[in-house]
N, CA, C and O atoms as CSV, one atom per row, in Angstrom:
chain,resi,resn,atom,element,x,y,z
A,1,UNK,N,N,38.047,6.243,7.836
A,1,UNK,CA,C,37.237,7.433,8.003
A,1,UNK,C,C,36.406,7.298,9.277
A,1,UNK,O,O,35.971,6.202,9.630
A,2,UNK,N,N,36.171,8.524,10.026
A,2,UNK,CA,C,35.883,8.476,11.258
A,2,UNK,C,C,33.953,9.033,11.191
A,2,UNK,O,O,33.421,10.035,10.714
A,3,UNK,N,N,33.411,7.859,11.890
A,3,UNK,CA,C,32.281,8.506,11.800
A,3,UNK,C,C,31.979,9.086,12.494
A,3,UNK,O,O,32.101,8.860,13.698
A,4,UNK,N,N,31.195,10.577,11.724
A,4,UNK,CA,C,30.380,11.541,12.653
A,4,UNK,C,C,29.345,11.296,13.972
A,4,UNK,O,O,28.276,10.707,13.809
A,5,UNK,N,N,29.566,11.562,14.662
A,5,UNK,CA,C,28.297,11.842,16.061
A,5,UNK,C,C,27.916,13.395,16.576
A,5,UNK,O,O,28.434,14.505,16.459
A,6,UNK,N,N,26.969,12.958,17.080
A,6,UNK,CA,C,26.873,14.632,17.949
A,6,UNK,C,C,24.879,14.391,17.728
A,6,UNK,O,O,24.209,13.470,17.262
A,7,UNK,N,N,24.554,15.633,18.288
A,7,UNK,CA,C,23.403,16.003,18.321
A,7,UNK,C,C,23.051,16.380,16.545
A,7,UNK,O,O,22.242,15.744,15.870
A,8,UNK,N,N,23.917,17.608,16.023
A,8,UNK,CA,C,23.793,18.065,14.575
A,8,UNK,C,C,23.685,16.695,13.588
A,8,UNK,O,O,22.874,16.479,12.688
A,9,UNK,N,N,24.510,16.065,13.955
A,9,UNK,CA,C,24.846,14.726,12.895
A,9,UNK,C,C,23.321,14.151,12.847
A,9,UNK,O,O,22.656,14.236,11.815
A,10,UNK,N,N,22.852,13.601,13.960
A,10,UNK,CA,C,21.821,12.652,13.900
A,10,UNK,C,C,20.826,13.744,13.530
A,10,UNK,O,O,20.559,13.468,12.360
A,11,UNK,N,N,20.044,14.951,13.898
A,11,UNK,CA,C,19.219,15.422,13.184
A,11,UNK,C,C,19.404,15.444,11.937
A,11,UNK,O,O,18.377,15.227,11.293
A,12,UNK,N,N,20.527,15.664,11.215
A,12,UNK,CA,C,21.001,16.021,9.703
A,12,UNK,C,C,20.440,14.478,9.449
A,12,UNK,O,O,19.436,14.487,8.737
A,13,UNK,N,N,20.790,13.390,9.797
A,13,UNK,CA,C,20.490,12.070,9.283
A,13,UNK,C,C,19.220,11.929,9.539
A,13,UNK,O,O,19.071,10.784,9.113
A,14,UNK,N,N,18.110,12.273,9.952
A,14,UNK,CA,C,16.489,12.196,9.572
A,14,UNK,C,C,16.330,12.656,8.563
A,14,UNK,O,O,15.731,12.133,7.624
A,15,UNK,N,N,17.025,14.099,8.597
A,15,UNK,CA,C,16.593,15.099,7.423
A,15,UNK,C,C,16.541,13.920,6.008
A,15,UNK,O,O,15.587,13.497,5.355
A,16,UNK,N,N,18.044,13.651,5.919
A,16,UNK,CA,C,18.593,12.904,4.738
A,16,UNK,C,C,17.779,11.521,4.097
A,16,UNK,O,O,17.369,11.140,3.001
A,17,UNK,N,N,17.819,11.050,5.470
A,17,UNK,CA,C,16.501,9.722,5.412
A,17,UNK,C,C,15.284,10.026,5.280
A,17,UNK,O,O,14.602,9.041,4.999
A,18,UNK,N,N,14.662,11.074,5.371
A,18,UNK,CA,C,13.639,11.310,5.080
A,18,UNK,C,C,13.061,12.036,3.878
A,18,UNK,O,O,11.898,12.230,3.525
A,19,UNK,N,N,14.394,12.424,3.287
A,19,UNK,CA,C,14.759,12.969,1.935
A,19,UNK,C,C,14.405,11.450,1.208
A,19,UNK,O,O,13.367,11.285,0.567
A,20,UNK,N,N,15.591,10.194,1.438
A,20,UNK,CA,C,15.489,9.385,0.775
A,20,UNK,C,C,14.338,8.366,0.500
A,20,UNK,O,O,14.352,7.512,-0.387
A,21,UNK,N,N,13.296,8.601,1.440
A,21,UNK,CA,C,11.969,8.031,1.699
A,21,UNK,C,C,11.322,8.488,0.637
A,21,UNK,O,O,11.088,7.906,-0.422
A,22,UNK,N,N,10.967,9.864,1.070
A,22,UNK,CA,C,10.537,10.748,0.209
A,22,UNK,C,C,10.727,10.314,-1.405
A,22,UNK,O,O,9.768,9.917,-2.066
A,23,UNK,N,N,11.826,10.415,-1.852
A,23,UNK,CA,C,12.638,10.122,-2.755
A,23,UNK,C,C,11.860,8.439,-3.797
A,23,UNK,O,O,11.268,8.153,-4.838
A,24,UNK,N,N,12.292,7.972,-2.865
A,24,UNK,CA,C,11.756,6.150,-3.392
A,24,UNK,C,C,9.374,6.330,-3.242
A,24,UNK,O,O,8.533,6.135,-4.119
A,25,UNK,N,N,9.270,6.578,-2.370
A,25,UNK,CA,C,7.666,7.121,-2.802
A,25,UNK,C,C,7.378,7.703,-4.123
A,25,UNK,O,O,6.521,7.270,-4.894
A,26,UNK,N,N,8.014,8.535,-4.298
A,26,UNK,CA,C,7.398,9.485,-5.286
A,26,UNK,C,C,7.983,8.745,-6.806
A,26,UNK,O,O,7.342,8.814,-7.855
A,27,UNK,N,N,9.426,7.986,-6.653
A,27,UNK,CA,C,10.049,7.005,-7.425
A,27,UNK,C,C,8.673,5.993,-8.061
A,27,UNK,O,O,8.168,5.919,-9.182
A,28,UNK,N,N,8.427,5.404,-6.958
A,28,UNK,CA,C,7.361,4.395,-6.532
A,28,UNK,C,C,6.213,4.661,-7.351
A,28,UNK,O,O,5.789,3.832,-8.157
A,29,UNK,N,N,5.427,6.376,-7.078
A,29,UNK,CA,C,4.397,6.372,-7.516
A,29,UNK,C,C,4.270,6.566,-9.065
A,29,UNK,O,O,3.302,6.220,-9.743
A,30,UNK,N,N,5.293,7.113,-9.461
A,30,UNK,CA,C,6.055,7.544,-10.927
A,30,UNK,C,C,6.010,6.093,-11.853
A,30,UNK,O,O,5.479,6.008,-12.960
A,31,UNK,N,N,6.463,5.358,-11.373
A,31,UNK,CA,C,7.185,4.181,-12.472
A,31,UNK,C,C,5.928,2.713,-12.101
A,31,UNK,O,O,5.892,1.656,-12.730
A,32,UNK,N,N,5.318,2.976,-11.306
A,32,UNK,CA,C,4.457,1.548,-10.956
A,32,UNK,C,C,3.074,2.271,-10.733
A,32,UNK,O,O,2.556,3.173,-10.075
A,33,UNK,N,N,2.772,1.235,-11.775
A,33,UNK,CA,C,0.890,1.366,-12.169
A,33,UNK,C,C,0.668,0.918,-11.037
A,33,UNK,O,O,0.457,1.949,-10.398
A,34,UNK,N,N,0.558,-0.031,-10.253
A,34,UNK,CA,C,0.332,-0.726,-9.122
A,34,UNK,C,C,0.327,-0.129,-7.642
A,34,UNK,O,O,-0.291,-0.542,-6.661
A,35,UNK,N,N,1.137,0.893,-7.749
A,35,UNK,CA,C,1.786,1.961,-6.131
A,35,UNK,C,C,0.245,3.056,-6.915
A,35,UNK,O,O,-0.483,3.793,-6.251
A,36,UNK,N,N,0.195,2.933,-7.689
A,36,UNK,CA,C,-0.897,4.499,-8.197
A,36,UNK,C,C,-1.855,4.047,-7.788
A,36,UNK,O,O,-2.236,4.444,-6.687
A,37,UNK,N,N,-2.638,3.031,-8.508
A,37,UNK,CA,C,-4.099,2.265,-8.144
A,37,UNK,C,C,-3.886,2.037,-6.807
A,37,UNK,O,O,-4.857,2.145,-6.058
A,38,UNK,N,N,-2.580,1.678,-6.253
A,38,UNK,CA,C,-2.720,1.131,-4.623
A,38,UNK,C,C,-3.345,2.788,-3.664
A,38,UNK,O,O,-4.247,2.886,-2.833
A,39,UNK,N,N,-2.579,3.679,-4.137
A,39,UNK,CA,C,-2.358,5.214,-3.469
A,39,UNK,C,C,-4.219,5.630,-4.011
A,39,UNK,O,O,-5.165,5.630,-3.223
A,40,UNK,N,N,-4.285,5.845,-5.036
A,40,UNK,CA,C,-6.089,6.140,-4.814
A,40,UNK,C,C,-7.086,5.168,-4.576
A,40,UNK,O,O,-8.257,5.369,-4.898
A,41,UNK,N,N,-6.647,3.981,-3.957
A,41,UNK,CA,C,-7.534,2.939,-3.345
A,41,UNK,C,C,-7.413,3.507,-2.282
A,41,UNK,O,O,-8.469,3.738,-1.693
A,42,UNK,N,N,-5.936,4.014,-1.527
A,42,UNK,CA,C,-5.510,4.703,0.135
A,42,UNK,C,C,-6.917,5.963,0.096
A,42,UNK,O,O,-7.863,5.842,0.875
A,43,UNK,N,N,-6.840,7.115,-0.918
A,43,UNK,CA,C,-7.021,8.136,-0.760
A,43,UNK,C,C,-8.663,7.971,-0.515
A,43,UNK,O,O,-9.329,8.421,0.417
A,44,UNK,N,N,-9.125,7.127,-1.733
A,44,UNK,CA,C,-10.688,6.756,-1.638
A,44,UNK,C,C,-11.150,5.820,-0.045
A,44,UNK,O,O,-12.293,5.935,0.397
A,45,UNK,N,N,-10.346,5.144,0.501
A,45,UNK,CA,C,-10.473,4.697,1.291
A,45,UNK,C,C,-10.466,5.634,2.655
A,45,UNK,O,O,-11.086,5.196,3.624
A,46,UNK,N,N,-9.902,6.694,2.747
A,46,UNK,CA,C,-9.253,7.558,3.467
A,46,UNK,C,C,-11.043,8.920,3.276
A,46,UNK,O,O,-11.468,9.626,4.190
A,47,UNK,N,N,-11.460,8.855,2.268
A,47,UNK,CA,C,-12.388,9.876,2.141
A,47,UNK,C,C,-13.888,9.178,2.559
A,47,UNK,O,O,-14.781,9.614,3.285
A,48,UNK,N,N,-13.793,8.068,1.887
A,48,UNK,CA,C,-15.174,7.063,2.587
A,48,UNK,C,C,-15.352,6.478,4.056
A,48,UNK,O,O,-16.293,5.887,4.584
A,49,UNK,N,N,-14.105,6.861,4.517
A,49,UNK,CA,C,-14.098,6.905,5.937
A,49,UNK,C,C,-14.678,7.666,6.704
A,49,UNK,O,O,-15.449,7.564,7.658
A,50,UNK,N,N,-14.046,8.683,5.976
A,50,UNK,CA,C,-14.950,10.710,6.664
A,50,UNK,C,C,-15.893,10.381,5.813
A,50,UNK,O,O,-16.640,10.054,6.736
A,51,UNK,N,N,-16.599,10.151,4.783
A,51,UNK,CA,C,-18.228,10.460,4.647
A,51,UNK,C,C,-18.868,9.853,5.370
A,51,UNK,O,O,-19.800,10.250,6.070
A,52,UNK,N,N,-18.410,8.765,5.271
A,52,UNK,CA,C,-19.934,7.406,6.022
A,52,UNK,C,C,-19.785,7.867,7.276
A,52,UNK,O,O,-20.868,7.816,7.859
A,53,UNK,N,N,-18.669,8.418,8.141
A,53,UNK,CA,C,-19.046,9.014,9.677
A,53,UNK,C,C,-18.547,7.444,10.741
A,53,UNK,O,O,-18.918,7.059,11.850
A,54,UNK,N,N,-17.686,6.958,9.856
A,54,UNK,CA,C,-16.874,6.272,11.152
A,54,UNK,C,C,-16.516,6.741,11.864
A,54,UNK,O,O,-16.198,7.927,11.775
A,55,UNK,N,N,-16.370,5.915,13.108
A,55,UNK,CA,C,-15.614,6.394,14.016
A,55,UNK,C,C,-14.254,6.155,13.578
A,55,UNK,O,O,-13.918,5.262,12.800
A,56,UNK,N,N,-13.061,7.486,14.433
A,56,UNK,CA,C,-12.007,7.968,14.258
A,56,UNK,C,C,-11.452,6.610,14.212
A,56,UNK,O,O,-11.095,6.425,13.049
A,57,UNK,N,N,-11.225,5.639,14.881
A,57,UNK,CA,C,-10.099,4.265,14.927
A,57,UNK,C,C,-10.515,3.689,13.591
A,57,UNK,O,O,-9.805,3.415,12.623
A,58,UNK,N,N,-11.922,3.556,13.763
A,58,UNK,CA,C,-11.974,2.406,12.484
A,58,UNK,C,C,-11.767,2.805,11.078
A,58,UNK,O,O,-11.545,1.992,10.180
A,59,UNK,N,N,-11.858,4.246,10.895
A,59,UNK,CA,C,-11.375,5.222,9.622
A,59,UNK,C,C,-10.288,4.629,9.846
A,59,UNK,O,O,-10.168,3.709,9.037
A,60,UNK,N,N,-9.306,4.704,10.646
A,60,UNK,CA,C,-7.862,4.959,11.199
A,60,UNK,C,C,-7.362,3.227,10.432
A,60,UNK,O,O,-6.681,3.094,9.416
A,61,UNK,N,N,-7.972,2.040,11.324
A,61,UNK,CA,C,-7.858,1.168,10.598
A,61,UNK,C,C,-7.429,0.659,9.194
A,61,UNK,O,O,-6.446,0.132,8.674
A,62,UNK,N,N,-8.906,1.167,8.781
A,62,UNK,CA,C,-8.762,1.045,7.484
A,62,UNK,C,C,-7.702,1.320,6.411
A,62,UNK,O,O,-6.989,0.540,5.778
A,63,UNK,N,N,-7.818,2.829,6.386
A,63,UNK,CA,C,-6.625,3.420,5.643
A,63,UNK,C,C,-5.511,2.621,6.358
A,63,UNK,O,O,-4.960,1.921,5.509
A,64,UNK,N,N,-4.849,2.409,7.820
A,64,UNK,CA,C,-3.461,2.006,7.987
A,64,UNK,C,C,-3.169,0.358,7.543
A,64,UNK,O,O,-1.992,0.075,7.317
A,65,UNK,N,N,-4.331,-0.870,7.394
A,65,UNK,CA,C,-4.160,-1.862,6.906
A,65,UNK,C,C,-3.894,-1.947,5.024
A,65,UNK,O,O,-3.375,-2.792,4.294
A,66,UNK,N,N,-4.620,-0.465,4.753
A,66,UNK,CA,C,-4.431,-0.259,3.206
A,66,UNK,C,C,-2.824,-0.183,2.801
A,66,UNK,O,O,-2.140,-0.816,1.998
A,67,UNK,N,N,-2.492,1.100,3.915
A,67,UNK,CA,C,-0.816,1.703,3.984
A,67,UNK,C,C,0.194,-0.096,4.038
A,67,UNK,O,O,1.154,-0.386,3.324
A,68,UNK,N,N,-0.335,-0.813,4.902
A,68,UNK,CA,C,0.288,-2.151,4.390
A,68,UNK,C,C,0.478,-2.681,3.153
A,68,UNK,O,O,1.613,-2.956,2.764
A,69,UNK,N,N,-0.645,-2.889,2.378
A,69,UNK,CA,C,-0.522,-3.128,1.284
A,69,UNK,C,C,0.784,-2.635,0.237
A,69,UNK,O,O,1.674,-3.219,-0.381
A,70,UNK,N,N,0.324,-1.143,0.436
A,70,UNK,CA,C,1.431,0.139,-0.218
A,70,UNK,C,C,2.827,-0.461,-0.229
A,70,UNK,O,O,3.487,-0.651,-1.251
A,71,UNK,N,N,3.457,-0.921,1.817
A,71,UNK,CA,C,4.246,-1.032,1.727
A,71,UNK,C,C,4.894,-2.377,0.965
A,71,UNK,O,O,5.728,-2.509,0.069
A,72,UNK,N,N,4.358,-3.005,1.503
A,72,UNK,CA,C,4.560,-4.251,0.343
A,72,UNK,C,C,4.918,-4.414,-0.954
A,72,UNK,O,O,5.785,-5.156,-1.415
A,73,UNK,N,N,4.062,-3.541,-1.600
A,73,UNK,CA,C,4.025,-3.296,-2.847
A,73,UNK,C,C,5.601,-2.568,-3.282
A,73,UNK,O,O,6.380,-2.853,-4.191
A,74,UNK,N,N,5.653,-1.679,-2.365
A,74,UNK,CA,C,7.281,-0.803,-2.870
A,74,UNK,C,C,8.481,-2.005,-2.595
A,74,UNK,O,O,9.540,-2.043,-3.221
A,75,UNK,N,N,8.103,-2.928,-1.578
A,75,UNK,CA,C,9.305,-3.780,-1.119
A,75,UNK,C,C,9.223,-4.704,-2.447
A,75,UNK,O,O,10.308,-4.811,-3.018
A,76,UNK,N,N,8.515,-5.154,-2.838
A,76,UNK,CA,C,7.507,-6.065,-3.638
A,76,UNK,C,C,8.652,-5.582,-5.822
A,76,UNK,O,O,9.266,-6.208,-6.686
A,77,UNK,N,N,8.130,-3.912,-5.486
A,77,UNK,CA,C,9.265,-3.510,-6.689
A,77,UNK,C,C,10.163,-3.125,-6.455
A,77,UNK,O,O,10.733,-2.728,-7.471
A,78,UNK,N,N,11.008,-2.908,-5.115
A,78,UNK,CA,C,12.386,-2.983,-5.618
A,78,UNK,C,C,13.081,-4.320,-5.653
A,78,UNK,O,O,14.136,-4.441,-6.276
A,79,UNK,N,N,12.454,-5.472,-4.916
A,79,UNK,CA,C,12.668,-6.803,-5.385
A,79,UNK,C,C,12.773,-7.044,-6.666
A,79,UNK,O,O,13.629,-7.842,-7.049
A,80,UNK,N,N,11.985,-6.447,-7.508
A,80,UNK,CA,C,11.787,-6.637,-9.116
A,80,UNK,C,C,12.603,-6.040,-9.542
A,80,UNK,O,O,13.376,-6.547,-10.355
A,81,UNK,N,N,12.735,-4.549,-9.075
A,81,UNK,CA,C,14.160,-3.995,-9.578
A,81,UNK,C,C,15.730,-4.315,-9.324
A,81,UNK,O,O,16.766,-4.016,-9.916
A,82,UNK,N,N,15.433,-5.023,-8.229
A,82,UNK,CA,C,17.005,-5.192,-8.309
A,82,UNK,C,C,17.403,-6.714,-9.170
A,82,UNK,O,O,18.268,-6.835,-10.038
A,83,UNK,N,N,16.732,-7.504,-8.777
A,83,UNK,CA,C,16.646,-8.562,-9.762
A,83,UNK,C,C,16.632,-8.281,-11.099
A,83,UNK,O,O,17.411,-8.921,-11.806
A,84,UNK,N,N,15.819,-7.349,-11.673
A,84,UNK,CA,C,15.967,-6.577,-13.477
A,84,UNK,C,C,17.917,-6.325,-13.044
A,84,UNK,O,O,18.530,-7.257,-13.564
A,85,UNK,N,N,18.533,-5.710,-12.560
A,85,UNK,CA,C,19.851,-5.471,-12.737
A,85,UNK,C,C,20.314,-6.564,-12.587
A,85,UNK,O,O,20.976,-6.981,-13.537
A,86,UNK,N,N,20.164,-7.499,-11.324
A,86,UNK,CA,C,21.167,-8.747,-11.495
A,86,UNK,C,C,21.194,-9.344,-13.307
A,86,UNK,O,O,22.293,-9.418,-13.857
A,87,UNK,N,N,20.085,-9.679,-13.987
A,87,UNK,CA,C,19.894,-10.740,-14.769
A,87,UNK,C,C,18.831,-9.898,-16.191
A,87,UNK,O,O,17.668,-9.590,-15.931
A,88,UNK,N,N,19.139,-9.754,-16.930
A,88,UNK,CA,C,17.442,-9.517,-18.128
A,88,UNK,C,C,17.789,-11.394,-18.563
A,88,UNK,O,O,17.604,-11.607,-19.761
A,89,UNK,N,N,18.061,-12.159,-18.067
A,89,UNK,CA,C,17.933,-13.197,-18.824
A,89,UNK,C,C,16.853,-14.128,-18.201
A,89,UNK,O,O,16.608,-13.862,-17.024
A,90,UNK,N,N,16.125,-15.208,-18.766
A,90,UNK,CA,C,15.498,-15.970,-17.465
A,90,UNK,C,C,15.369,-17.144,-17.110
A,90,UNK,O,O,15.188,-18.190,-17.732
A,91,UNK,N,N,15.496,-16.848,-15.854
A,91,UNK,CA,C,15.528,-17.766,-14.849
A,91,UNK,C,C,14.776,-17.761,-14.196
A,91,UNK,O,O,14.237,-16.724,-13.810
A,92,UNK,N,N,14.435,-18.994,-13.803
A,92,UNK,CA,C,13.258,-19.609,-13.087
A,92,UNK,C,C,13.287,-18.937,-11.493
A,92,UNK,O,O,12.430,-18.411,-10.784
A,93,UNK,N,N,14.833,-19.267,-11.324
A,93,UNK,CA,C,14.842,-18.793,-9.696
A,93,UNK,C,C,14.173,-16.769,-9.611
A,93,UNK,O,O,13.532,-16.385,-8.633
A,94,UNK,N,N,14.367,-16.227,-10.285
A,94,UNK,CA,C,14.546,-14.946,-10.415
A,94,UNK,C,C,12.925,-14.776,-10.519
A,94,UNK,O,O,12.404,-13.902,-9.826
A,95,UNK,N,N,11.916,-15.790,-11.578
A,95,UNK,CA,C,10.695,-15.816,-11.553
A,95,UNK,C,C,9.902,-16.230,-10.345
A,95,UNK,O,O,8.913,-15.651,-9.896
A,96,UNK,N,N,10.352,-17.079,-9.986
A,96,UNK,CA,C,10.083,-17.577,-8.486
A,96,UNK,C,C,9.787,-16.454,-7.240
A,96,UNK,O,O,8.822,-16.459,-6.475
A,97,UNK,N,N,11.141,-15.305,-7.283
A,97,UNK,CA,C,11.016,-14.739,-6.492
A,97,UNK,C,C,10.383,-13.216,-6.507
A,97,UNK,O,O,10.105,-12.483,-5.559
A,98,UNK,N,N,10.229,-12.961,-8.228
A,98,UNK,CA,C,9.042,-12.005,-8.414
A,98,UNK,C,C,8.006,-12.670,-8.300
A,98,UNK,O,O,6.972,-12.027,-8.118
A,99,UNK,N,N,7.930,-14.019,-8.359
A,99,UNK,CA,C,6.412,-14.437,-8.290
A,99,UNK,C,C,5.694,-14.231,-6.418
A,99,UNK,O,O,4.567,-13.832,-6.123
A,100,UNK,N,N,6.821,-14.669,-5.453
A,100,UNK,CA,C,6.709,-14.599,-4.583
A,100,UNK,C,C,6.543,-13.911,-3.588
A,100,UNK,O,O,6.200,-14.147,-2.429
A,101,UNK,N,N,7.067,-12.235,-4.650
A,101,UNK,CA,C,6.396,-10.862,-3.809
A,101,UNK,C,C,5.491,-10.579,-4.435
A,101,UNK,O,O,4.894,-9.569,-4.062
A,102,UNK,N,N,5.073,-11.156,-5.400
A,102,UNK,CA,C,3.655,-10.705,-5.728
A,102,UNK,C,C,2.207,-11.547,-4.772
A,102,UNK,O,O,1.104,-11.230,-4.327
A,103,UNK,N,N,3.061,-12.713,-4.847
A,103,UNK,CA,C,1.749,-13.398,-3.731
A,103,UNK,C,C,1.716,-13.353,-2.627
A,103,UNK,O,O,0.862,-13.878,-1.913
A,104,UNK,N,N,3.261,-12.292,-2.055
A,104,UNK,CA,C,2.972,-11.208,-0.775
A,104,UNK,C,C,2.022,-10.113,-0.977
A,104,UNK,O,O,1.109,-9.837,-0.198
A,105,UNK,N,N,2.275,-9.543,-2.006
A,105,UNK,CA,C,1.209,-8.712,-1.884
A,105,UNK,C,C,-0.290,-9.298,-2.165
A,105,UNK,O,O,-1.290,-9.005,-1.511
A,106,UNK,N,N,-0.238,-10.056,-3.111
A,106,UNK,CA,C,-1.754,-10.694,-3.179
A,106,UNK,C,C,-2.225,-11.022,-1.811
A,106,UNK,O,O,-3.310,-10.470,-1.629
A,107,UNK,N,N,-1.807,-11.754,-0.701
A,107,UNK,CA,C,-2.055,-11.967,-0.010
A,107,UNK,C,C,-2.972,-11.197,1.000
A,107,UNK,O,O,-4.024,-11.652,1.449
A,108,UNK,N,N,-2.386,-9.856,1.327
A,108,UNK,CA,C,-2.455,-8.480,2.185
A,108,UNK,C,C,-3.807,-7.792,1.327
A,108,UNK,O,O,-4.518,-6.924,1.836
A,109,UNK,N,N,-3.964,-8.196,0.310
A,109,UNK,CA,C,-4.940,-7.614,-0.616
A,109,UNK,C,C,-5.876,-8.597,0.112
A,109,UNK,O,O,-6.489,-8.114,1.064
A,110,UNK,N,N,-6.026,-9.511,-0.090
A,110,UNK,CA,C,-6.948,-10.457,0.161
A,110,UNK,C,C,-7.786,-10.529,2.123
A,110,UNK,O,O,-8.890,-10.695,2.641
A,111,UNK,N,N,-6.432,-10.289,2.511
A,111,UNK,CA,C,-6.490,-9.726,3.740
A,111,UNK,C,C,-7.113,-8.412,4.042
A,111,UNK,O,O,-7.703,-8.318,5.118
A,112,UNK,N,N,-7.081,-7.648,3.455
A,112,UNK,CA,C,-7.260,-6.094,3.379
A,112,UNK,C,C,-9.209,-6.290,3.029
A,112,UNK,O,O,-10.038,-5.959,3.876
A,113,UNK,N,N,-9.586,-6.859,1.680
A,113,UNK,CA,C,-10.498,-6.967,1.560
A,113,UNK,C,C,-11.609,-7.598,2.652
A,113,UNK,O,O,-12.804,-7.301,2.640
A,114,UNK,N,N,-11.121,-8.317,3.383
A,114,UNK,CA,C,-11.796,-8.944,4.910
A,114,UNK,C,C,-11.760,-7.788,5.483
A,114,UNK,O,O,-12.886,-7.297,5.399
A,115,UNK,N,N,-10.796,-6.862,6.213
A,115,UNK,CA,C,-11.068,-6.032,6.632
A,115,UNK,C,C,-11.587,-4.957,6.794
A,115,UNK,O,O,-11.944,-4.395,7.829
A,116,UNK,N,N,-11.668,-4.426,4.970
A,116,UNK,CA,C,-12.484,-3.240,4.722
A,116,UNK,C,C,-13.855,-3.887,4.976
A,116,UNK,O,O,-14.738,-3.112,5.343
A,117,UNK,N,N,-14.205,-5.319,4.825
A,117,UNK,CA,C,-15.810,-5.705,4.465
A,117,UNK,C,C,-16.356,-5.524,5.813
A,117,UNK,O,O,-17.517,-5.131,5.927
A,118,UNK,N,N,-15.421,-5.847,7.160
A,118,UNK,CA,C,-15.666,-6.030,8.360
A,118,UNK,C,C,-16.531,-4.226,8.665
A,118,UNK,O,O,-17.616,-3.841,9.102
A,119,UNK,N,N,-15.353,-3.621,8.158
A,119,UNK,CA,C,-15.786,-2.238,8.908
A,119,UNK,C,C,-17.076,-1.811,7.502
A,119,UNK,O,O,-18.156,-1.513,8.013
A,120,UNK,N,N,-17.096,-1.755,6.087
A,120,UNK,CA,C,-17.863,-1.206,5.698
A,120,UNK,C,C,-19.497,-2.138,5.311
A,120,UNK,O,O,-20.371,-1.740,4.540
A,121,UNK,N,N,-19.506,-3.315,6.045
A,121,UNK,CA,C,-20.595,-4.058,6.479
A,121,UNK,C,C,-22.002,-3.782,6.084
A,121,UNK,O,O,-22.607,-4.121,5.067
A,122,UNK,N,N,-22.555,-2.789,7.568
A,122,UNK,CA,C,-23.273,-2.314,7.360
A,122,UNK,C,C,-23.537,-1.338,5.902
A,122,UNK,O,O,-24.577,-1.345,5.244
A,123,UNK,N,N,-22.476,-0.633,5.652
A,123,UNK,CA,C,-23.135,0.171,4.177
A,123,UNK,C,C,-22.938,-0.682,2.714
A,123,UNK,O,O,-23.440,-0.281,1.664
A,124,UNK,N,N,-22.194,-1.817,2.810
A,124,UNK,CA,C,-22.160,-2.719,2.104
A,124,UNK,C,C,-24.138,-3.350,1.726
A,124,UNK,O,O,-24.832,-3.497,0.720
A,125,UNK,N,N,-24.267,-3.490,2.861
A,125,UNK,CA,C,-26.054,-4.166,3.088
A,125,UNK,C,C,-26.692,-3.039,2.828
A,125,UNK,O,O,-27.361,-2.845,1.813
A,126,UNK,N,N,-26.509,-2.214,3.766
A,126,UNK,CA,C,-27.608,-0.394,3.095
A,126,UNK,C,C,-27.336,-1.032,1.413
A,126,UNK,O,O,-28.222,-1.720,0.906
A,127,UNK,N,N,-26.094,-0.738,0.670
A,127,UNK,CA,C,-26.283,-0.778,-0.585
A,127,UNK,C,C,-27.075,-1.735,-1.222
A,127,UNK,O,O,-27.567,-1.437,-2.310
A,128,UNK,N,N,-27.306,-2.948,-0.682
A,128,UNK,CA,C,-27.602,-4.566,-1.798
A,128,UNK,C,C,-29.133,-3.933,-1.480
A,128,UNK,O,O,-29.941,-3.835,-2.403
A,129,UNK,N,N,-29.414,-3.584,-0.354
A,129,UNK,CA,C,-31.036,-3.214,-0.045
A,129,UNK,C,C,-31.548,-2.422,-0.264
A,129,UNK,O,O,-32.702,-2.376,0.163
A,130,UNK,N,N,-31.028,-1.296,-1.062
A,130,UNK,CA,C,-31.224,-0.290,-2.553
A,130,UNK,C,C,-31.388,-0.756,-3.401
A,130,UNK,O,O,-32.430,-0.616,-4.041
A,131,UNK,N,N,-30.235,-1.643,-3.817
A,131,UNK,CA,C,-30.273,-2.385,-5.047
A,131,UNK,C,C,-31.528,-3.181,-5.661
A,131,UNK,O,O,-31.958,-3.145,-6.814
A,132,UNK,N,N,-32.016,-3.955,-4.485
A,132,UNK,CA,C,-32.904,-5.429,-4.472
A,132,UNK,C,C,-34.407,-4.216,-4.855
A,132,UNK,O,O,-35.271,-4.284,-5.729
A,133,UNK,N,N,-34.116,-2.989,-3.531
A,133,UNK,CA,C,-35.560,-2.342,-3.817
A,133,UNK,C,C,-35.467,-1.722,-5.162
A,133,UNK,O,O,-36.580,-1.501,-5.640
A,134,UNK,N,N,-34.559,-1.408,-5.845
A,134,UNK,CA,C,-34.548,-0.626,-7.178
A,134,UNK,C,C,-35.049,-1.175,-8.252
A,134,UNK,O,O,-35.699,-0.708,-9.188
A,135,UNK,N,N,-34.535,-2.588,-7.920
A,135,UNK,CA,C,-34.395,-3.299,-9.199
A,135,UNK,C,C,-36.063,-4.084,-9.029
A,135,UNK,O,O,-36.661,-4.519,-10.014
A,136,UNK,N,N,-36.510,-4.137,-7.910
A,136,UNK,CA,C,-37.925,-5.178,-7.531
A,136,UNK,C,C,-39.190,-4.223,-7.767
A,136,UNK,O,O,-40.369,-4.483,-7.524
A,137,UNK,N,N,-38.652,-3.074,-8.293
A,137,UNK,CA,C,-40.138,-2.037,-8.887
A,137,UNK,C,C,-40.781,-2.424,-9.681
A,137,UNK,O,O,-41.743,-1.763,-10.073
């Protein structure tokens, strides 16, 4: 079979790929507790950006080191899923290597948390120095 080219072909193939993106996201957000909590950690992260009055990059930052996480996380379950089809039986090797996208993603989390602390710093301290005065009445 002869493969298609041309100008039509390759636009039609974004369309399709971007169908199938589409497709595995919404898959993603459907079937994993983990892509949900990850997606309104994005969204809350994404809105506390515009309140506190960052500047545009470091909003920008934030949310796009979060979007890491995300991705991880989807690579992270279809690792899990395709492994669920190889095997329901268990094996160590198979545990190993769900264990091992999970401490990819743990990782990026851990990472992520340095970074949000970097940029939300200052309102991190505004807060403890509410706190200290609230509580020292």
């Amino acid at each position: 079979m002869e493969k298609k080219t041309g100008v039509f072909n390759g636009i039609l193939h974004i369309f399709y790929a971007l169908s199938y993106s589409l497709q595995g996201l919404w898959t993603g957000l459907r079937q994993s507790v983990a892509i949900k909590q990850e997606f309104l950690i994005f969204i809350l992260l994404c809105v506390l950006g515009w309140y506190s009055g960052k500047e545009w990059y470091l909003t920008a930052v934030s949310c796009i080191s979060w979007l890491f996480v995300m991705v991880v996380e989807l690579l992270n379950s279809a690792i899990e899923e395709a492994l669920d089809l190889i095997t329901h039986e268990y094996s160590t090797k198979v545990k190993a290597a769900k264990d091992m996208g999970s401490a990819a993603v743990f990782i990026l989390i851990m990472v992520n948390i340095f970074i949000q602390s970097l940029i939300y710093l200052p309102e991190l301290y505004m807060c403890t120095e509410y706190i200290n005065h609230y509580l020292n009445k």
